[in-house]
TIBAKE-908504 format. One record per residue: residue in three letters; y, z, x of N, C-alpha, C, O in turn. Coordinates in steps of 0.1 Angstrom, whole numbers, padded with zeros to 4 digits, always signed. Each point is the difference from the previous one (the first is absolute). Last residue first. Example, Ala and Ser with C-alpha at 12.3 -4.5 7.8 and 13.67 -1.06 7.14 Angstrom:
REM residues 2
SER-0022+0071+0128+0011+0000+0009+0011+0008-0008+0011+0001+0005;ALA-0068-0002-0002+0012+0000-0009+0012+0000+0009+0000+0007+0010;
//
This chain:
REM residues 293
UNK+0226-0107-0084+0000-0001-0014+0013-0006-0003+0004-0003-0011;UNK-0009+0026+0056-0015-0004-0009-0005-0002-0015-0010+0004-0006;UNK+0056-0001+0048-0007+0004-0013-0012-0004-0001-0003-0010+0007;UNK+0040+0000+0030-0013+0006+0001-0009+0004-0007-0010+0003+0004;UNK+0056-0025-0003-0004+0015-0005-0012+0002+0003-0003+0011-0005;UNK+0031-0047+0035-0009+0004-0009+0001+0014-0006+0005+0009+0006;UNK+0023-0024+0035+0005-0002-0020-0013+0000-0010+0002+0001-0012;UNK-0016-0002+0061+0003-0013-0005+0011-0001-0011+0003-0011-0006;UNK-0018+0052+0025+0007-0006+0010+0007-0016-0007+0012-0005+0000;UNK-0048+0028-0021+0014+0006-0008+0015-0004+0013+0012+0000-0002;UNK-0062-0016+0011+0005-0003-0010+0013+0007-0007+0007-0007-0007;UNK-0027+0025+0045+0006-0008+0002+0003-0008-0006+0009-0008+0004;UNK-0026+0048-0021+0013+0002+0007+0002-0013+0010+0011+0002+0006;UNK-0055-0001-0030+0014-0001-0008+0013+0002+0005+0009-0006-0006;UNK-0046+0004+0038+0001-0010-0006+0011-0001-0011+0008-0008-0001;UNK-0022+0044+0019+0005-0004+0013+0004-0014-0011+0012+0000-0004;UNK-0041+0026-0018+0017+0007-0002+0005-0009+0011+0011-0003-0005;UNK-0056-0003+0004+0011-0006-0010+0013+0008-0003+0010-0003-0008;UNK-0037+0017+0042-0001-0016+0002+0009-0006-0013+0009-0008+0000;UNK-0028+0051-0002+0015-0002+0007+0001-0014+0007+0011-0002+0006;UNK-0053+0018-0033+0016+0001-0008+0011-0011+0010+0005-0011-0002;UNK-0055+0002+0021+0010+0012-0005+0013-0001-0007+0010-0007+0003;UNK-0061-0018+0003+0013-0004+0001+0008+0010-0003+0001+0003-0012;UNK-0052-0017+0025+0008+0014-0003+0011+0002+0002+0003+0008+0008;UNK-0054-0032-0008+0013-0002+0000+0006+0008-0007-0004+0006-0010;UNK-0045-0011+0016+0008+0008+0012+0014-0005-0003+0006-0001+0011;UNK-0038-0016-0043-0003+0011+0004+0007+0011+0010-0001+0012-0001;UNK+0009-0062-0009-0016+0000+0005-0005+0013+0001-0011+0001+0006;UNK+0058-0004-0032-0009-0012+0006-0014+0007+0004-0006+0009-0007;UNK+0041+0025-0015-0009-0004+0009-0007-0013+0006-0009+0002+0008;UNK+0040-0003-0048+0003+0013+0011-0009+0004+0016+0006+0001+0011;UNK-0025-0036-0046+0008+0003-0004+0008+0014+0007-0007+0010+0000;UNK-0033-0046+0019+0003+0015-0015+0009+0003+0001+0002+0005+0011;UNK-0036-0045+0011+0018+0008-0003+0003+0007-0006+0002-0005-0012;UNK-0047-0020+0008-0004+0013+0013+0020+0005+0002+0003+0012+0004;UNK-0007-0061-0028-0010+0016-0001-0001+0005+0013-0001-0006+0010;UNK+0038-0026-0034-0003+0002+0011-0008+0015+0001+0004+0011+0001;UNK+0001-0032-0043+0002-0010+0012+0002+0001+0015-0001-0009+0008;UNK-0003+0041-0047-0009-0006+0003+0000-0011+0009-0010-0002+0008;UNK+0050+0027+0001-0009+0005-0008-0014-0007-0002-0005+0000+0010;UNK+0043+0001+0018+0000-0014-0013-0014+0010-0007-0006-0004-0010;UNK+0042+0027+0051-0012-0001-0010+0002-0012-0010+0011-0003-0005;UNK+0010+0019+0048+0001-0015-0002-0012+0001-0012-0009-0009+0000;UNK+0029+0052+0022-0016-0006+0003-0002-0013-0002-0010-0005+0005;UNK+0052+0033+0021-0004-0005-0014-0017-0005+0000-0007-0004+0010;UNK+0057+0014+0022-0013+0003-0004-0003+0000-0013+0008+0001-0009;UNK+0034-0004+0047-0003+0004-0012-0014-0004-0001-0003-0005+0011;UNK+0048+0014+0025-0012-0002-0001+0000+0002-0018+0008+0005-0007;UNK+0034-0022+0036-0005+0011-0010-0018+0001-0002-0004-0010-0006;UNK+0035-0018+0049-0005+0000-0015-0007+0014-0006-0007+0006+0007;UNK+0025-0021+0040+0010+0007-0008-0005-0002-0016+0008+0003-0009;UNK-0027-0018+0052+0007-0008-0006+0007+0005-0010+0007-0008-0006;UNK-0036+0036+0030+0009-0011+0008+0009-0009-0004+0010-0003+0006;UNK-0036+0029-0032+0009+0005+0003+0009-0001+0011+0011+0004+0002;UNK-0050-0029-0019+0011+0005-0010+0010+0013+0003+0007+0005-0009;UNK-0044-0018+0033+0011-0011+0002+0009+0000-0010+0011-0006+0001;UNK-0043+0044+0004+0009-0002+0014+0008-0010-0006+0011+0003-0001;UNK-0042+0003-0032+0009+0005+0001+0009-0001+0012+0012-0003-0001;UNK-0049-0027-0004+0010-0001-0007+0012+0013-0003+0011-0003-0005;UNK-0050+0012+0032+0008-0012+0006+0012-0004-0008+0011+0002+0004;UNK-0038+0031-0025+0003+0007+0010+0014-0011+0011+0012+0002+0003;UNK-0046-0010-0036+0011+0000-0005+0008+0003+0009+0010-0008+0001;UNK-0046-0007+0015+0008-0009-0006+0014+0007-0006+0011-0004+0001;UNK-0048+0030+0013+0009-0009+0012+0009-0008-0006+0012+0000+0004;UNK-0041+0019-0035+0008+0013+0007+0011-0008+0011+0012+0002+0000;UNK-0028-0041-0031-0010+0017+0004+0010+0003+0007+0009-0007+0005;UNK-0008-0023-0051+0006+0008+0015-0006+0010+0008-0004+0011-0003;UNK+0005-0031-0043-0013-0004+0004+0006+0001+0016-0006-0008+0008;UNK+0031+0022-0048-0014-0001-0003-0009+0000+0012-0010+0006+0000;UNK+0057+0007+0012-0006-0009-0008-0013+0000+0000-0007+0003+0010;UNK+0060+0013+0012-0013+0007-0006-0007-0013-0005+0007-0010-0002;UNK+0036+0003+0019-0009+0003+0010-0014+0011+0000-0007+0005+0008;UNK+0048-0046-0025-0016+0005-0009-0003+0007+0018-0002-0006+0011;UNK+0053-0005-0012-0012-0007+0000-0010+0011-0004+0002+0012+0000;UNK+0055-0023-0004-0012+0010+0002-0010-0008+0002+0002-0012-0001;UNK+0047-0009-0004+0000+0015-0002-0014+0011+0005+0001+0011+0005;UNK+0023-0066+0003-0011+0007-0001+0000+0015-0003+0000+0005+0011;UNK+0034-0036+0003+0002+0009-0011-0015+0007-0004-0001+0010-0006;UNK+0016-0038+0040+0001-0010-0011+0000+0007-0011+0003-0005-0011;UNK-0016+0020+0050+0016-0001+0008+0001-0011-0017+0010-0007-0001;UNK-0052+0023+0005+0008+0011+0000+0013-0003+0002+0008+0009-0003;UNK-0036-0044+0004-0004+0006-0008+0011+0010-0001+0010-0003-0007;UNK-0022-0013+0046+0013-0008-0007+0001+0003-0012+0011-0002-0004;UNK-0040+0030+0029+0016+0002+0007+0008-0012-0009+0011+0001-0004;UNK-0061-0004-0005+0007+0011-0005+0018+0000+0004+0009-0002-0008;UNK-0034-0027+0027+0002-0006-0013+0006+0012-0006+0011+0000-0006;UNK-0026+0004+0050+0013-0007-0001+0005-0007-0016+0010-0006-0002;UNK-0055+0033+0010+0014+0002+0007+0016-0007+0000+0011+0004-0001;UNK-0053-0023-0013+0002+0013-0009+0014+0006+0006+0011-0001-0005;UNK-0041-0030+0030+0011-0009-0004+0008+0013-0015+0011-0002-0005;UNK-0050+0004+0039+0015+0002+0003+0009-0006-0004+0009-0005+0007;UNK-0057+0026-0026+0009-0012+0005+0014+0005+0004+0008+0008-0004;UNK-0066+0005-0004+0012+0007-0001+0011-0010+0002-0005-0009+0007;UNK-0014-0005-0044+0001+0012+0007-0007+0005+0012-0009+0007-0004;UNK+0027-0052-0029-0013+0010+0007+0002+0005+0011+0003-0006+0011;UNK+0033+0002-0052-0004-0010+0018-0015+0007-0002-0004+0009-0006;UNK+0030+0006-0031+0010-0008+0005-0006-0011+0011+0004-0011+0004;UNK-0026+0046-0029+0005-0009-0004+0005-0011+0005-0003-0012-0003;UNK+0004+0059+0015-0012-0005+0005-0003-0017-0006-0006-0008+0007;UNK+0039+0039-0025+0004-0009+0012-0009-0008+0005+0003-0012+0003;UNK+0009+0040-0048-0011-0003+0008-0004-0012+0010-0009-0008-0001;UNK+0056+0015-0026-0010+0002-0005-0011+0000+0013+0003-0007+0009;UNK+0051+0016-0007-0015-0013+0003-0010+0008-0007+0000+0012+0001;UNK+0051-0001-0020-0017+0007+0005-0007-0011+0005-0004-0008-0008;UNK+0058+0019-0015-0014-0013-0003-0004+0010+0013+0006+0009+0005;UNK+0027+0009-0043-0003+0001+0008-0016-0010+0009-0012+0001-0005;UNK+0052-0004-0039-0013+0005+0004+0002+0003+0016+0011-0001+0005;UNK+0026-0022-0032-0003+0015-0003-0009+0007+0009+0003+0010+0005;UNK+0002-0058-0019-0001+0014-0010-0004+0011+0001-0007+0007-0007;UNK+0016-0040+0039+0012-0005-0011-0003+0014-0010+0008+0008-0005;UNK-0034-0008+0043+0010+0006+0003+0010-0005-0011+0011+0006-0001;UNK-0047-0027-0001-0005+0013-0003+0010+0010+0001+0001+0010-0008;UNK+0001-0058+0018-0004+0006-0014+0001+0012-0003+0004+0003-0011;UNK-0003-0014+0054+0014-0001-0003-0004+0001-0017+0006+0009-0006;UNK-0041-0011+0035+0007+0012-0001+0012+0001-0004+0006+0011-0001;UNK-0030-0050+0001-0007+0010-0012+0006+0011+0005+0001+0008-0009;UNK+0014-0043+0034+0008+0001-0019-0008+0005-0006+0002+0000-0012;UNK-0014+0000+0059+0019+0005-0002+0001-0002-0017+0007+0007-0007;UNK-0050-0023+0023+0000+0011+0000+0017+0013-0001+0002+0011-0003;UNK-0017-0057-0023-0005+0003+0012+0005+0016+0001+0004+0007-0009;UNK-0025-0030-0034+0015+0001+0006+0003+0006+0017-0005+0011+0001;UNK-0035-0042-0027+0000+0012+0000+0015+0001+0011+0004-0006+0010;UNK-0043-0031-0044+0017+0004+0006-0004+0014+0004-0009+0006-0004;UNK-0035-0025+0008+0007-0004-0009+0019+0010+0005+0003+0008+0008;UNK-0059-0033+0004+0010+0010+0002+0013-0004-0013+0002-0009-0008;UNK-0056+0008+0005+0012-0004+0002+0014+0006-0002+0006+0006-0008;UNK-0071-0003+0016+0014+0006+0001+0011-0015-0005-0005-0011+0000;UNK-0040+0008+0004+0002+0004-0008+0013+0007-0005+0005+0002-0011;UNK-0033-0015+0053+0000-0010-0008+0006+0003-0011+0001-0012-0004;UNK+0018+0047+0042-0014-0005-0007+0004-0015-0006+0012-0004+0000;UNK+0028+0024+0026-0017-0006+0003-0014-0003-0005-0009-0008+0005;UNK+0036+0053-0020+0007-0012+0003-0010-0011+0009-0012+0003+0001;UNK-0011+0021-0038+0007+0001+0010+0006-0009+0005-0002-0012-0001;UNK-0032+0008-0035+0012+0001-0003+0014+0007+0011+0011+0001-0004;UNK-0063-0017+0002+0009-0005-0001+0016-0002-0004+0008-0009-0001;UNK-0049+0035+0029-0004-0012-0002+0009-0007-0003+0003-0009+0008;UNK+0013+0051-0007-0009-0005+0017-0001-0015-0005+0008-0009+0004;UNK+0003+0036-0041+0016-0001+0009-0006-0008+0012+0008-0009+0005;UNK-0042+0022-0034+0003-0010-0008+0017-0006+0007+0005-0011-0002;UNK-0030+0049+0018-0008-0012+0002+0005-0007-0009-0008-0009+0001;UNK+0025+0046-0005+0002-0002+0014-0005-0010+0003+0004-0006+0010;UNK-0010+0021-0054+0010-0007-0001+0006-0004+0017+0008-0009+0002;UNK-0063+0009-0017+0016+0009-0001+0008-0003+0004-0001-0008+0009;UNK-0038-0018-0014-0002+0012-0003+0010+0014-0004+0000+0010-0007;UNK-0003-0068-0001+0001+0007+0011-0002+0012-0008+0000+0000-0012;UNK-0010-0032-0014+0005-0007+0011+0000+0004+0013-0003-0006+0010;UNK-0005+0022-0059-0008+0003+0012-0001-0015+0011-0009-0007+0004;UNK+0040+0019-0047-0008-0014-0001-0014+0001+0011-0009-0008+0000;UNK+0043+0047+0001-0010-0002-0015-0009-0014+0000-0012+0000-0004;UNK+0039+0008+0041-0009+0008+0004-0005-0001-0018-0012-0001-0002;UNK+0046-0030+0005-0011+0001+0013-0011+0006+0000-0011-0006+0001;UNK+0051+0024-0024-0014-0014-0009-0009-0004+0010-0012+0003-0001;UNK+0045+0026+0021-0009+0006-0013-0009-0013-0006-0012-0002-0001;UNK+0044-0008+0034-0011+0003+0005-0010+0008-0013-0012-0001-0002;UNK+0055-0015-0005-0013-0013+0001-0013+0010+0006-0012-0001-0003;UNK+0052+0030-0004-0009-0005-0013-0014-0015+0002-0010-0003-0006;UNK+0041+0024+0043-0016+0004-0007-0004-0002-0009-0012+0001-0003;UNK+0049-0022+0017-0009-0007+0007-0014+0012-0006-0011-0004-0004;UNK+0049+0003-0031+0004-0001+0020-0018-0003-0001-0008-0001-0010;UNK+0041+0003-0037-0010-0003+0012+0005+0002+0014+0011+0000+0007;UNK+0012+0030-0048+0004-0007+0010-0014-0006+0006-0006+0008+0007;UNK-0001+0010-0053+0006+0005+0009+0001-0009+0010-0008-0009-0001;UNK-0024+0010-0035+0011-0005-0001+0015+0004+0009+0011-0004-0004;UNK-0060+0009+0014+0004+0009-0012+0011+0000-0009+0003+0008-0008;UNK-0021-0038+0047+0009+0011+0003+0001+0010-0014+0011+0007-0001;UNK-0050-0035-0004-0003+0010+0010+0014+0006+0003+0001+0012+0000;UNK+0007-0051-0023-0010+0013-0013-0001+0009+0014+0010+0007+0001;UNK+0006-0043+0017+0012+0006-0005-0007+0013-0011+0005+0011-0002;UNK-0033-0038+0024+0007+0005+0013+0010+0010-0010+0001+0012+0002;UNK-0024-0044-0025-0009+0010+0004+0008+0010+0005+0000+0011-0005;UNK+0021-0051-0006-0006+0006-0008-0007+0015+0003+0004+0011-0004;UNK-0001-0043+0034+0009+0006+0000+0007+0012-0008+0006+0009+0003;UNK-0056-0032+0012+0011-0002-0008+0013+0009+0002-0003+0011+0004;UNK-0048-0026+0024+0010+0011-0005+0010-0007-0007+0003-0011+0004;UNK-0049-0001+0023+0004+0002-0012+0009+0007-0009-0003+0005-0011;UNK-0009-0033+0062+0000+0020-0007+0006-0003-0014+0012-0003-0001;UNK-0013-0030+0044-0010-0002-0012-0004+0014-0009-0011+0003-0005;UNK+0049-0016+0034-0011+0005+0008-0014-0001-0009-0011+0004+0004;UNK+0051-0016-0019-0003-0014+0009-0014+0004+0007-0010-0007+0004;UNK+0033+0041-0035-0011-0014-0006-0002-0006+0008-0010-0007-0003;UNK+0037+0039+0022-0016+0009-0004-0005-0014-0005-0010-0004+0006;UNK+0055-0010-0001-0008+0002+0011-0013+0006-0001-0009-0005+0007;UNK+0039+0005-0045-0006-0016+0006-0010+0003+0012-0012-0001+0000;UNK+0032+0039-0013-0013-0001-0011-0002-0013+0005-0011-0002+0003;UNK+0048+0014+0021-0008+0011+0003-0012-0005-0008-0009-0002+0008;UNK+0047-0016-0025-0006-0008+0020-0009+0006-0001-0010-0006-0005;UNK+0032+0029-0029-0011-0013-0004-0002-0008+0011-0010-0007+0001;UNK+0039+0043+0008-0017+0003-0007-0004-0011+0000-0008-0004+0008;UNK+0050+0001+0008-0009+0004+0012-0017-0003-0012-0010-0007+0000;UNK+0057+0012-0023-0002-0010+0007-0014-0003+0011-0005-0011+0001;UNK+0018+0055-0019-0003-0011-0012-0002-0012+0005-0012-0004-0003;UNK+0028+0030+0033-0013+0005-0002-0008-0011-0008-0010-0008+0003;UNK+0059+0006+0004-0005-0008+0012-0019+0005-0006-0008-0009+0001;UNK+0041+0026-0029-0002-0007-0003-0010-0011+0008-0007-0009-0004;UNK+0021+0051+0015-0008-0001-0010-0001-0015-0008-0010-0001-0007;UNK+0043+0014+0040-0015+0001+0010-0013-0001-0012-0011-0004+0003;UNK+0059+0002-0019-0004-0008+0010-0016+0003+0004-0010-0007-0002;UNK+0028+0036-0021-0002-0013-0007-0004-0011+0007-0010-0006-0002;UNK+0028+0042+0024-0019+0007-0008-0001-0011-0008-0012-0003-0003;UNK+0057+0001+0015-0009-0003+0012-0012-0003-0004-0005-0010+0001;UNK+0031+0021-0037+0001-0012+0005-0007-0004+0012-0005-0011+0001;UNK+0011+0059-0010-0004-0007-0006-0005-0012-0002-0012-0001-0003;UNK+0048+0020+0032-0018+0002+0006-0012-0006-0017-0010-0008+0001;UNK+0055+0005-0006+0000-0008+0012-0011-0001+0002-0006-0010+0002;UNK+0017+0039-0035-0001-0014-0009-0001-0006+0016-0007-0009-0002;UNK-0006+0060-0009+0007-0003+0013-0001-0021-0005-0011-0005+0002;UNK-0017+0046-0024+0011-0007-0001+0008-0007+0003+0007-0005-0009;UNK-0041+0030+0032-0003-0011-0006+0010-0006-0010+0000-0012+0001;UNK+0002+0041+0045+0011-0004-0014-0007-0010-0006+0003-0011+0003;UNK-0026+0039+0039+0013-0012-0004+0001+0003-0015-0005+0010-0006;UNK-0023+0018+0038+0011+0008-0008+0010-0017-0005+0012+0001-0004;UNK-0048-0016+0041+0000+0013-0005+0012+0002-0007+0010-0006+0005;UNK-0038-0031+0015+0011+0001-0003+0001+0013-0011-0005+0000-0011;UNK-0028-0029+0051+0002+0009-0013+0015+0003+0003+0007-0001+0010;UNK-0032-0040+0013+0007+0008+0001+0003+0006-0012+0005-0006-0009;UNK-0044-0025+0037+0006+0001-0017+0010+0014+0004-0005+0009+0006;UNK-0020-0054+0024+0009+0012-0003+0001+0004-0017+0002-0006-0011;UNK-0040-0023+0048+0002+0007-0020+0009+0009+0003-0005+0011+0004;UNK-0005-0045+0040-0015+0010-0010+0008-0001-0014+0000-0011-0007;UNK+0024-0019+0041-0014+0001+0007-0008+0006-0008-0012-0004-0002;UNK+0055-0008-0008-0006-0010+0002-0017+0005+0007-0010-0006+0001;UNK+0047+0021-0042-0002+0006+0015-0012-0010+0000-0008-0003-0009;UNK+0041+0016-0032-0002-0005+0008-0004+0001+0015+0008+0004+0008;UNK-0010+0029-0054+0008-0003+0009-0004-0011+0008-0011+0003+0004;UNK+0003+0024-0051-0007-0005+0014+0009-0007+0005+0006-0007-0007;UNK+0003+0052-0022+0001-0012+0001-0008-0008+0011-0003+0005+0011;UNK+0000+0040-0041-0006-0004+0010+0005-0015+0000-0005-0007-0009;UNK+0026+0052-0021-0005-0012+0002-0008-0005+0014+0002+0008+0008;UNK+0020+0039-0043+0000-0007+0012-0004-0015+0000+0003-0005-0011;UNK+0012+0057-0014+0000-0017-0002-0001-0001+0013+0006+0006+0008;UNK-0026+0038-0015+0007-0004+0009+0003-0016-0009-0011-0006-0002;UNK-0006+0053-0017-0001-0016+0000+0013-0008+0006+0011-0002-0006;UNK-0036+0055-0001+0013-0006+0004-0006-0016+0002-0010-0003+0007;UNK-0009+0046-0037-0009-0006+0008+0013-0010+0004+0005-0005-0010;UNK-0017+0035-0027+0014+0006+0010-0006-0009+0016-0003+0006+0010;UNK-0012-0020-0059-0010+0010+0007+0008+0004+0013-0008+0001+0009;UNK+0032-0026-0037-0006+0009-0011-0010+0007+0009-0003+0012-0003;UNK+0032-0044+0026+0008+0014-0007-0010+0009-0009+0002+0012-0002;UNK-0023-0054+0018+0002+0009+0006+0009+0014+0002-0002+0010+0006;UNK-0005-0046-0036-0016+0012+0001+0003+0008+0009-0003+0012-0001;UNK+0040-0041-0001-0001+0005-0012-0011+0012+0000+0002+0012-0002;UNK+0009-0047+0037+0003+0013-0001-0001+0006-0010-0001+0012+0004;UNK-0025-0052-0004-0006+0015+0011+0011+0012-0004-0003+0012-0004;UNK+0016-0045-0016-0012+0000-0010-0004+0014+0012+0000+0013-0001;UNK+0032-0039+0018+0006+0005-0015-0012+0008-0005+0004+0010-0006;UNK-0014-0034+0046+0007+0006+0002+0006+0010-0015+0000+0013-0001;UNK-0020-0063+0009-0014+0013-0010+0010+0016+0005-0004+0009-0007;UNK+0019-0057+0022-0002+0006-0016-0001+0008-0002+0005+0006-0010;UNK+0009-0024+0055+0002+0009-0008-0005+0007-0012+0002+0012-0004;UNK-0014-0051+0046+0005+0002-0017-0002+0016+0000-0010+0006+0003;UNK-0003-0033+0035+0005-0005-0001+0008+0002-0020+0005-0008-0007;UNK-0044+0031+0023+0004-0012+0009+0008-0003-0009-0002+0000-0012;UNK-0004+0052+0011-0009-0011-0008+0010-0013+0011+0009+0003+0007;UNK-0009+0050-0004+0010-0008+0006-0013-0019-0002-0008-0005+0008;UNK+0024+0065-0026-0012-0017-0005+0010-0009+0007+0012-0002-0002;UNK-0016+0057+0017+0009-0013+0002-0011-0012-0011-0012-0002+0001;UNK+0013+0057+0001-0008-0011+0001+0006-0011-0001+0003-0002-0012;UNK-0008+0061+0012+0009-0014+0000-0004-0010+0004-0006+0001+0011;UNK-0020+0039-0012+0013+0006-0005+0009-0011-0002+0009+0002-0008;UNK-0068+0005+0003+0017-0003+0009+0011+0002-0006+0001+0002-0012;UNK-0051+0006-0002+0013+0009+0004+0007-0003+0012+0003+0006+0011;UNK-0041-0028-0033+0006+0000+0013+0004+0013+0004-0003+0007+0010;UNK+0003-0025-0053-0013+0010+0002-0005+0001+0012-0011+0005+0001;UNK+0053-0024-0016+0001+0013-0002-0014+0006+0004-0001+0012+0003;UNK+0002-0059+0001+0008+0010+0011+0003+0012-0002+0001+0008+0010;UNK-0015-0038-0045-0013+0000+0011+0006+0008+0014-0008+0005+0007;UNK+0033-0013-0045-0007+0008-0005-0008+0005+0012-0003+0012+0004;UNK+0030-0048+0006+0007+0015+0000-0009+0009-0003-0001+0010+0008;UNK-0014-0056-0009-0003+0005+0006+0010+0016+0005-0004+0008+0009;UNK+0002-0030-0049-0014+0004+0003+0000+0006+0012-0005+0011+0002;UNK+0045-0032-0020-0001+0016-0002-0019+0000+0005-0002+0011+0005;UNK+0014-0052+0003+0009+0009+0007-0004+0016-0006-0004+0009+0006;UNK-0035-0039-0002+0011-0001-0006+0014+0008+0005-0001+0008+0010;UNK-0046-0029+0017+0002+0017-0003+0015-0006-0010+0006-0007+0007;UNK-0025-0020+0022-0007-0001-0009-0001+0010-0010-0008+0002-0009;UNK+0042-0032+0044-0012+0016-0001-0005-0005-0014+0002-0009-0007;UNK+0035-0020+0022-0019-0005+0005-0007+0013+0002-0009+0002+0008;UNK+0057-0007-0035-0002-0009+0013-0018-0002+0001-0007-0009-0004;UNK+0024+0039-0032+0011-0008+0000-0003-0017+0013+0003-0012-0001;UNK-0034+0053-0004-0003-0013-0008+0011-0009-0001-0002-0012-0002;UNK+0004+0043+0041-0004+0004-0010-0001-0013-0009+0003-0010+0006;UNK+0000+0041+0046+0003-0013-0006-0004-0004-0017-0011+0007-0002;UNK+0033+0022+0052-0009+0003-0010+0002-0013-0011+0010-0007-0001;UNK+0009+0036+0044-0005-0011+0000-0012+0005-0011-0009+0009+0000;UNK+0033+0029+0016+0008-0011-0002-0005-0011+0001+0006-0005+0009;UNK-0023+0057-0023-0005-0013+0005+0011-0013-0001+0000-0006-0011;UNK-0005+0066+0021+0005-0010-0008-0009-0011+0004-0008+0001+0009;UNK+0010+0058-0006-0004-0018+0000+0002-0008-0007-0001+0001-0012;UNK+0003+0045+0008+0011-0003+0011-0002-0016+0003+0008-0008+0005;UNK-0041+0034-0031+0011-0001-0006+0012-0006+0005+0008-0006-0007;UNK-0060+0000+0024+0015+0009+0002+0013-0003-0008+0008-0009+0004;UNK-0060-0009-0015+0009+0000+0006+0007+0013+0002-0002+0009-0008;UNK-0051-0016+0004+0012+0000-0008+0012+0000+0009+0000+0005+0011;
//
């Protein structure tokens, strides 16, 4: 069981590609016993209103957040955006933007499984998001229903990773105008889980963070599901080399990503309060209120 003093800032919900609803998954954090919880879903806000709500009702803090992906040529940036202004008509229009590029992407995504000779409809893809934002795990759900592949890590390997037969890329705002989004409303942005970025170990991290940081970069993920002791350990030094806020989180999708549990990831994850106080006092730097609701 958790420590009341624990939090989870990366978290994902039926709005985007969890599997878990917004208030479902609040409910599912009270029996955590966490204390506050970022929904930071791809590239959309929705499900935020609905979390904070469950969340005033079980005294449980609902960080508005978001996960934008970010352009980058070698792995997968995605930068969180903490305490923004879903109201915010600029950043709005942004999240339009990048939602609309998704929409665009799917049906490539279903041509390409058919060229491969896989029996999938689009149709399909959209019943599995539950009606909620598609992303790539929903193909992988049917996949594994049609028994194409076994799970959704094998359905990312074989064809829906970047490089797979199966992938296509699609818009993403580079990395100065997803933090400039963020900073339009308010928020505070976060590299998401670095390890991402290059195969590791590289020297090319270093010098990407320093421009990062000189571009407004605010923090980086230095807790995470799937970090060992060293790792985190590494990602803290350079975050404080580079002057970024550490933060942490388990990146739960819930059935879609099994063996991630919610506050805990793999079991050993252990994000403390005061990581997010660090985090709202540089959002109230921004003129943000910092609020949760």
């Amino acid at each position: 069981m958790t420590d009341d003093r624990w939090i989870d800032l990366h978290t994902h919900s039926t709005a985007s590609d969890g599997s878990f609803t917004p208030v479902e998954l609040i409910r599912y954090a009270a029996t955590k016993r966490l204390r506050a919880l970022a929904l930071t879903d791809h590239d959309c806000v929705d499900g935020v209103d609905e979390a904070a709500a469950e969340g005033a009702r079980l005294g449980i803090e609902v960080i508005p957040a978001v996960e934008l992906s970010a352009d980058h040529p070698d792995g997968t940036m995605h930068i969180l955006g903490f305490f923004v202004d879903r109201r915010n008509e600029g950043f709005g229009g942004r999240l339009r933007r990048l939602q609309e590029a998704r929409r665009e992407r799917n049906p490539k995504i279903v041509q390409k499984l058919q060229a491969l000779g896989l029996k999938i409809t689009y149709d399909e893809v959209v019943a599995a998001s539950g009606g909620g934002q598609v992303g790539r795990p929903h193909f992988a759900k049917v996949l594994i229903q049609k028994g194409y592949v076994s799970s959704t890590p094998e359905a990312f390997e074989r064809y829906l990773k970047k490089g797979a037969p199966g992938y296509v890329e699609k818009f993403r705002f580079s990395p100065q105008d997803a933090i400039a989004a963020i900073h339009e409303a308010g928020g505070v942005a976060v590299l998401a889980h670095p390890f991402t970025l290059f195969k590791e170990p590289s020297p090319l991290l270093e010098p990407l963070l320093d421009t990062l940081s000189e571009t407004g970069l605010d923090g980086m993920e230095v807790i995470y599901s799937t970090y060992s002791e060293e790792q985190s350990r590494y990602y803290r030094e350079l975050a404080g080399k580079y002057r970024l806020l550490p933060s942490g989180g388990s990146d739960f999708h819930g059935a879609h990503k099994p063996g991630i549990d919610l506050g805990v990831g793999l079991g050993k994850l252990h994000v403390p309060f005061e990581l997010l106080e660090s985090l709202r006092k540089k959002a109230r730097g921004y003129g943000a209120s910092a609020q949760t609701n």
